[in-house]
C-alpha positions in Angstrom: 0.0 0.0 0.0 2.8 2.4 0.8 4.6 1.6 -2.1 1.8 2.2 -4.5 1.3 5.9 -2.3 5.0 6.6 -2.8 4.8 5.6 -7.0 1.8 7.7 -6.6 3.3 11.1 -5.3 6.4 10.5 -7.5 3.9 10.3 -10.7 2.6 13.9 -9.8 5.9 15.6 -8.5 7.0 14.8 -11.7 4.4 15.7 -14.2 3.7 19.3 -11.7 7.3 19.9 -12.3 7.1 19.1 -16.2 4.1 21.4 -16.8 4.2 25.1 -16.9 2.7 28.1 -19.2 5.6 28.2 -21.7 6.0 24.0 -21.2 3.8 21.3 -20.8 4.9 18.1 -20.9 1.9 16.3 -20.3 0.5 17.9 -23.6 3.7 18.2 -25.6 3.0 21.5 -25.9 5.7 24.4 -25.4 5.0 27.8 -25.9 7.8 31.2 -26.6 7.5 34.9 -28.0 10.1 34.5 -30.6 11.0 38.1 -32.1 7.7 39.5 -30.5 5.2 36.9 -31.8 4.2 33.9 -29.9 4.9 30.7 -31.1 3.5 27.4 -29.9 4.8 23.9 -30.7 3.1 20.6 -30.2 4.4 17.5 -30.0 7.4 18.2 -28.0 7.4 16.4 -25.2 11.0 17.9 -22.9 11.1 18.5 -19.7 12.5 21.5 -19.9 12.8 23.9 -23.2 15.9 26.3 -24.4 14.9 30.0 -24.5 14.7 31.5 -27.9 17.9 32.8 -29.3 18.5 36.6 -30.2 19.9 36.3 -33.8 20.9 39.4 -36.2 17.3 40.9 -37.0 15.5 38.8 -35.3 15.3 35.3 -33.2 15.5 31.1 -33.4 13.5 28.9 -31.4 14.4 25.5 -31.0 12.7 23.7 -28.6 12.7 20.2 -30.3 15.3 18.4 -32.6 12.4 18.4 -35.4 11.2 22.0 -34.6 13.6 25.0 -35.6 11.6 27.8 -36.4 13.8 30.9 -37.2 12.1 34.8 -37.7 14.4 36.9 -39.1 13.7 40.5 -40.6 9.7 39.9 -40.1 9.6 36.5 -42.0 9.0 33.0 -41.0 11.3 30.1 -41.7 10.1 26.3 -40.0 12.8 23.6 -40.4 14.5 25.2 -44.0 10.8 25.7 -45.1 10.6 29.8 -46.1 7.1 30.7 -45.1 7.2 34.3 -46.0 6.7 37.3 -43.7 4.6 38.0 -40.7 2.1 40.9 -40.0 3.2 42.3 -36.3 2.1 40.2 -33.0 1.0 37.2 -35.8 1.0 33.9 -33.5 2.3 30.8 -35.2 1.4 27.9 -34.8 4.0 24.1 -35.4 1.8 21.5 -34.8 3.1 17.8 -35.8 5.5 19.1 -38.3 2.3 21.7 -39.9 2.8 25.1 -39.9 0.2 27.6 -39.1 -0.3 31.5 -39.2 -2.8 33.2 -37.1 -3.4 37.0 -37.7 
């Protein structure tokens, strides 16, 4: 009984210390403002996520090895793939490898 107490409490500690508003592991979901728009990526389930990156004219955000999304100089580039140029505070959106621009 107390083991199944103790596997019990160290299920939440970890999945309370995995979940957070810019990362939640229990959703795969992470979440940065990357050159002043928010970005969200799905499917990435890390415990714990690297910061964006100040670049020249602009920022990368890498918070998976098959998520890279750079913004340089107001336009959008996801894993090589040139997505063209964002309107200001645009939120994108990289869910399973699908790319998506909300105004």
């Amino acid at each position: 009984m107390l083991r199944r107490l103790f596997i019990g409490m160290l299920y939440a500690a970890m999945l309370a210390t995995g979940c957070s508003r810019s990362n939640n592991l229990l959703l795969g979901r992470v979440e940065a403002t990357v050159a002043g728009h928010p970005v969200v990526v799905t499917d990435c389930y890390r415990t714990s996520v690297p910061p964006p990156q100040a670049e020249p004219s602009g920022a990368r955000f890498t918070p998976c090895r098959d998520a890279d999304v750079l913004i340089r100089a107001g336009q959008l580039t996801v894993n090589g793939t040139p997505y063209g140029p964002l309107s200001p505070g645009a939120r994108v959106v990289v869910d399973h490898g699908r790319v998506s621009i909300e105004k």
